[in-house]
C-alpha positions in Angstrom: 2.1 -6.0 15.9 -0.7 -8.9 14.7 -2.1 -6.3 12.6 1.3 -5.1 10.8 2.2 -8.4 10.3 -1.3 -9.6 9.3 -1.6 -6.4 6.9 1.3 -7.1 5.4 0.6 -10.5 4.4 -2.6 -9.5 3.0 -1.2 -6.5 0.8 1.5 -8.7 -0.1 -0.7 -11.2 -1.6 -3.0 -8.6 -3.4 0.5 -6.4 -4.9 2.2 -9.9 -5.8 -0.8 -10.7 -7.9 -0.1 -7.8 -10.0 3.5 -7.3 -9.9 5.6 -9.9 -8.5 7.6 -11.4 -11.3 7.7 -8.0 -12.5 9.1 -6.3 -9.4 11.9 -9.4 -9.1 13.0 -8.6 -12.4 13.6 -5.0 -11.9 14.4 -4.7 -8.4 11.4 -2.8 -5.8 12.1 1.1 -5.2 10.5 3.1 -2.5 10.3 6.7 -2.2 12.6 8.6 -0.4 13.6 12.6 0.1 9.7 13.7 0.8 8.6 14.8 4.5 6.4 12.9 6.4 3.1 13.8 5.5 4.2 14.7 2.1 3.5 12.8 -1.1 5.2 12.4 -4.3 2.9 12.9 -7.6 2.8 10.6 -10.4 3.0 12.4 -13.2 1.0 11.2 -16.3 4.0 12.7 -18.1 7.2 13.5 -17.3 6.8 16.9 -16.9 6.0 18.6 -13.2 3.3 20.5 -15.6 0.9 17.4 -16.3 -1.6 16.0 -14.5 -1.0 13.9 -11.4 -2.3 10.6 -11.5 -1.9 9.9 -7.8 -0.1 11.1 -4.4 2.6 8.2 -3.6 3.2 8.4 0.0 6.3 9.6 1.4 6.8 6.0 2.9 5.5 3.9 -0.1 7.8 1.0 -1.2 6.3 -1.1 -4.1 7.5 1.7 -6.7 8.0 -0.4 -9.7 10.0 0.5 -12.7 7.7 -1.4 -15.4 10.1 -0.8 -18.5 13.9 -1.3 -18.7 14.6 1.8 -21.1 11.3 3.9 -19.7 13.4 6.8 -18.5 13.8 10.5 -20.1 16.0 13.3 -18.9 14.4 16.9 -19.6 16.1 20.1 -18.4 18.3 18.0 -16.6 16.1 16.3 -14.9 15.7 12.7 -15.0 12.4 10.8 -15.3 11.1 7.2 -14.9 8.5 5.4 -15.9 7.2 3.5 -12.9 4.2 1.4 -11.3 2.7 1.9 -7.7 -0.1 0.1 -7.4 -2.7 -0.3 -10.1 -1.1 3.7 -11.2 1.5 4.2 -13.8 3.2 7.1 -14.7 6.3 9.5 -14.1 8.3 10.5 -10.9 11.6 12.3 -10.9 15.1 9.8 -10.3 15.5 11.7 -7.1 13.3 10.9 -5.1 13.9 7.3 -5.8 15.5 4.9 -4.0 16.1 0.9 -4.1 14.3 -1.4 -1.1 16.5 -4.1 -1.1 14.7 -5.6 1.8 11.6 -6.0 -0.4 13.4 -6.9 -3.6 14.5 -9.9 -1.4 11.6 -10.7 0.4 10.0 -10.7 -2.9 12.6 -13.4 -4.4 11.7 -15.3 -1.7 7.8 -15.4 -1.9 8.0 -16.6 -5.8 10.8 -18.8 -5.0 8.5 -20.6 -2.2 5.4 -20.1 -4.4 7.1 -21.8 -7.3 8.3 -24.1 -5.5 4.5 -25.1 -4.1 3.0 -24.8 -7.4 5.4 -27.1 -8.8 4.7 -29.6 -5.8 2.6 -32.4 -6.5 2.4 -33.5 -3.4 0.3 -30.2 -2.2 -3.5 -30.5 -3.9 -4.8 -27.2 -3.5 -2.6 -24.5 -4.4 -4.5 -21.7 -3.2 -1.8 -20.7 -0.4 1.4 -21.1 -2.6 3.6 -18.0 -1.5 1.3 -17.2 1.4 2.9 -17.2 4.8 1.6 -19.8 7.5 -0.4 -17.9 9.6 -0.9 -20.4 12.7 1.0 -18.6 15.6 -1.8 -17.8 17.9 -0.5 -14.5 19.2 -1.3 -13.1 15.6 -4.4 -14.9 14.8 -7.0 -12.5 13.9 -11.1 -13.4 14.0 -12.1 -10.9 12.0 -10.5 -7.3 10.4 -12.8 -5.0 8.6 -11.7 -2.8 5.5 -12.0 0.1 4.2 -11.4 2.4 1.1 -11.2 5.9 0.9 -14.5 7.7 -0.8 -15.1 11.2 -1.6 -11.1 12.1 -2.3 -10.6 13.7 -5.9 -8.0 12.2 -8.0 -4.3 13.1 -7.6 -5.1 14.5 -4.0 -4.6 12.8 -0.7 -6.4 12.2 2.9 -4.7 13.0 6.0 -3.8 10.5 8.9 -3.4 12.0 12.0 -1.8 10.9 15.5 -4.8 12.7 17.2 -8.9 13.0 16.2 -9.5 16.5 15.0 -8.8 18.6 11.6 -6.3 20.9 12.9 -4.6 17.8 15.6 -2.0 16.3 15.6 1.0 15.9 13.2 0.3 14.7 9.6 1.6 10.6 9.9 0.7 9.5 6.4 -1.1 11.8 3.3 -3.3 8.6 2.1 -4.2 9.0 -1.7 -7.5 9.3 -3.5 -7.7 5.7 -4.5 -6.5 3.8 -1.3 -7.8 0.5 0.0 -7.0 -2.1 2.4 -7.4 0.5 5.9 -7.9 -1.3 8.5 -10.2 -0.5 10.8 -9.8 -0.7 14.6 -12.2 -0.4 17.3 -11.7 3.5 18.3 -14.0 6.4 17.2 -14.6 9.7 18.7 -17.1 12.3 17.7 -15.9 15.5 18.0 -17.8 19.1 18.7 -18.7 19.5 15.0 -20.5 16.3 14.6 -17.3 15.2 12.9 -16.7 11.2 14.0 -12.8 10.1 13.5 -11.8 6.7 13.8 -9.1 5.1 14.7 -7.4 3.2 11.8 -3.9 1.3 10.1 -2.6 2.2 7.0 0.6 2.5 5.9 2.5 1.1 8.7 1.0 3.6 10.6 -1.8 4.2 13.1 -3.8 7.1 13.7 -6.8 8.5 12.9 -9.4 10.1 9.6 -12.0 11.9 9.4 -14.8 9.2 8.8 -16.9 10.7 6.5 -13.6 10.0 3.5 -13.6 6.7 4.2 -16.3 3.3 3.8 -16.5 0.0 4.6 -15.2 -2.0 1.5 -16.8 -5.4 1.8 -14.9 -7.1 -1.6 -11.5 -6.7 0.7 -12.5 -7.8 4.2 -14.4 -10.8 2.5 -11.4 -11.4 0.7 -9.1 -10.8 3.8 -11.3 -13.3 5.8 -11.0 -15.6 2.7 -7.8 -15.8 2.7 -7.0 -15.8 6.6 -9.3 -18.8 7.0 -7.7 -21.1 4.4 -4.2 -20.0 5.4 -3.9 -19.9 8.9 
């Protein structure tokens, strides 16, 4: 629970810093109507034909629709123009749907960050809109990162609830340019010479084949960065 709540504070801070104001003024989608384990492509056009510009996971929220009017219907189907991410491109209307719990808890952050920013009794603004992070239950010394390595574009990484290629169910198909795993203490090498660890991503825990992902130092320095001066 510290970590999914920690996690979350951390990726909200990194996605609000590209898309906050935007995603309050066009209300948050996440993706709905794909399996678990499945993904849904980002088209670079809106066409099933062009190339995919990344693998949204089938339990992704964030999905932002960037322009008002960015929407096409071809062969009946309809197309919009979205954001996930630092990606942009096309996914199909159906497998769209609006996360009103993050639409609001997105109000809420710039409301409260506004609010702190425009507060001249608070000096240093660098934890406007960042939750207070002082309940000792969730306090957290240290989390390290990681990013996924070694993943071609458009294509994904499986998460699995057991160490092993062939183990397990499929929790989460994490995409090529992924960042912000955290690492837990767990690894396992397995017959092959193969070492799995044990990681969060996602909302979910399970575990990767280490050799796709690496230990990203810019996020956990920036994740201990902001911990420290906001807890």
């Amino acid at each position: 629970m510290r970590y999914t709540r920690l996690l979350y504070l951390l990726l909200f801070t990194f996605f609000a810093s590209l898309s906050l104001n935007v995603a309050v003024a066009n209300d948050i989608y996440k993706v709905t109507h794909i399996g678990q384990g499945n993904s849904l492509k980002l088209h670079a056009y809106p066409a099933t034909h062009s190339r995919v510009v990344v693998a949204i996971p089938h339990n992704a929220s964030w999905v932002i629709k960037r322009e008002k009017h960015a929407q096409r219907k071809i062969g009946g189907v309809l197309w919009h123009k979205v954001t996930w991410q630092a990606h942009q491109g096309w996914v199909q209307d159906k497998y769209l749907s609006k996360d009103i719990a993050s639409t609001r808890r997105a109000k809420e952050h710039l409301n409260a960050r506004q609010q702190c920013l425009a507060d001249n009794t608070i000096i240093d603004k660098t934890c406007c809109g960042y939750a207070n992070n002082r309940n000792k239950a969730f306090a957290v010394k240290h989390i390290d990162m990681y990013a996924v390595k070694g993943v071609a574009k458009g294509k994904t990484i499986p998460l699995r609830s057991e160490p092993g290629q062939w183990k397990g169910k499929v929790l989460v198909a994490i995409p090529h340019s992924a960042k912000w795993i955290v690492g837990l203490a767990k690894e396992q090498r397995m017959p092959n010479g193969e070492i799995w660890k044990q990681v969060r991503w996602g909302a979910k825990t399970g575990w990767i084949n280490k050799k796709y992902i690496h230990f990203d130092e810019i996020s956990t320095a920036q994740g201990e960065k902001r911990r420290s001066q906001c807890r």
